[in-house]
C-alpha positions, 0 to 999 in steps of 0.5 A: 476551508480557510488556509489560517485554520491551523496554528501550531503550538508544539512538535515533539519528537516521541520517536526516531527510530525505525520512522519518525513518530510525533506529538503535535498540539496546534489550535484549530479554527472550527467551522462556526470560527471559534478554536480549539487546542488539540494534540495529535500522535502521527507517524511519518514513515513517508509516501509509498507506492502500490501496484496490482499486476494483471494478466487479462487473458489469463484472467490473473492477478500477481500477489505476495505473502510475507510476514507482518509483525504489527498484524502478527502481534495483534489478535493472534493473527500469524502475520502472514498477509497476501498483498499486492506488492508495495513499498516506500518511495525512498526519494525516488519519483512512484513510478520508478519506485514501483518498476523497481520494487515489483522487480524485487518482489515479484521478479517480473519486469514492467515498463507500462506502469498506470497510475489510478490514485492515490489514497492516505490508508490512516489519515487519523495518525500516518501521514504516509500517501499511497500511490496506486498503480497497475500493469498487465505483467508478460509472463516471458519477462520475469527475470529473476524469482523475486522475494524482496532483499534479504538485506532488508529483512524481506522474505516474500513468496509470489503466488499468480491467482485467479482473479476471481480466487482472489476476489474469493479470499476477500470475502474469505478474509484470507486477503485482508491487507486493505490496499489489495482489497481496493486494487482488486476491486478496481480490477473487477470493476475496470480491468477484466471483463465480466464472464457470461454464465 
């Protein structure tokens, strides 16, 4: 594409509060070259980080459950979402994020962090990028219980599954968080060998 297909027009602050919600009207140069003047909503709550911890011996994954308004307040969902832990980079590199973050929720302690991609989960209206991460988690190092900063508002539980429970719980749409459902599926696909029956 070429690099003058965009003028903006105007930016409008709708929203600064929890994190910065924006109206932008810009013209866009379409393929056959003619331009059109558009207006798009996008939230930025800024770039995050993902990670799956796995055990391959004990064929096990590392997810949290806590509670989500915005899944809460929709469709009589109780909120309640099993995820890989996750969190905003806040400044900080994804790599230190993501030691730090899984310490928090998790209690475990990685220092071998992998990163796999990085993926924007809504591109029609946030701008956040997700930075995906996994690691095999040592049961010995977790020194503390994990379940995130109170401070925070954060009131998570750590569940260790059964890789193929959790695969189990995708289709079930017990796991339903989509940033999980692709870590899990990278994990069947590239971290654990397939059992022979």
């Amino acid at each position: 594409m070429p690099e003058d297909h965009v003028k903006i027009r105007s930016v409008e602050t709708l929203s600064d509060d929890w994190f910065l919600l924006r109206k932008t009207t810009f013209d866009y140069r379409r393929r056959d070259g003619n331009w059109q003047t558009l207006s798009r909503e996008t939230y930025d709550r800024g770039h995050g980080a993902v990670i799956l911890l796995y055990h391959r011996a004990r064929r096990s994954v590392v997810l949290v459950r806590q509670f989500r308004f915005p899944a809460y307040s929709h469709d009589g969902h109780d909120g309640f979402l099993i995820e890989a832990p996750a969190g905003q980079l806040d400044q900080a590199s994804p790599e230190e994020r993501i030691r730090a973050e899984v310490e928090e929720e998790t209690g475990y302690r990685v220092a071998d962090v992998r990163k796999i991609f990085d993926a924007f989960m809504s591109p029609g209206s946030v701008t956040e990028r997700v930075h995906f991460f996994v690691a095999e988690y040592d049961p010995a190092s977790r020194p503390g219980e994990g379940g995130g900063l109170a401070e925070e508002g954060e009131d998570i539980e750590v569940l260790e599954l059964p890789l193929e429970r959790a695969v189990g719980m995708m289709a079930s749409g017990e796991i339903c968080d989509a940033k999980t459902i692709m870590l899990l599926q990278y994990a069947q696909l590239n971290l654990f060998d397939h059992p022979t029956s």
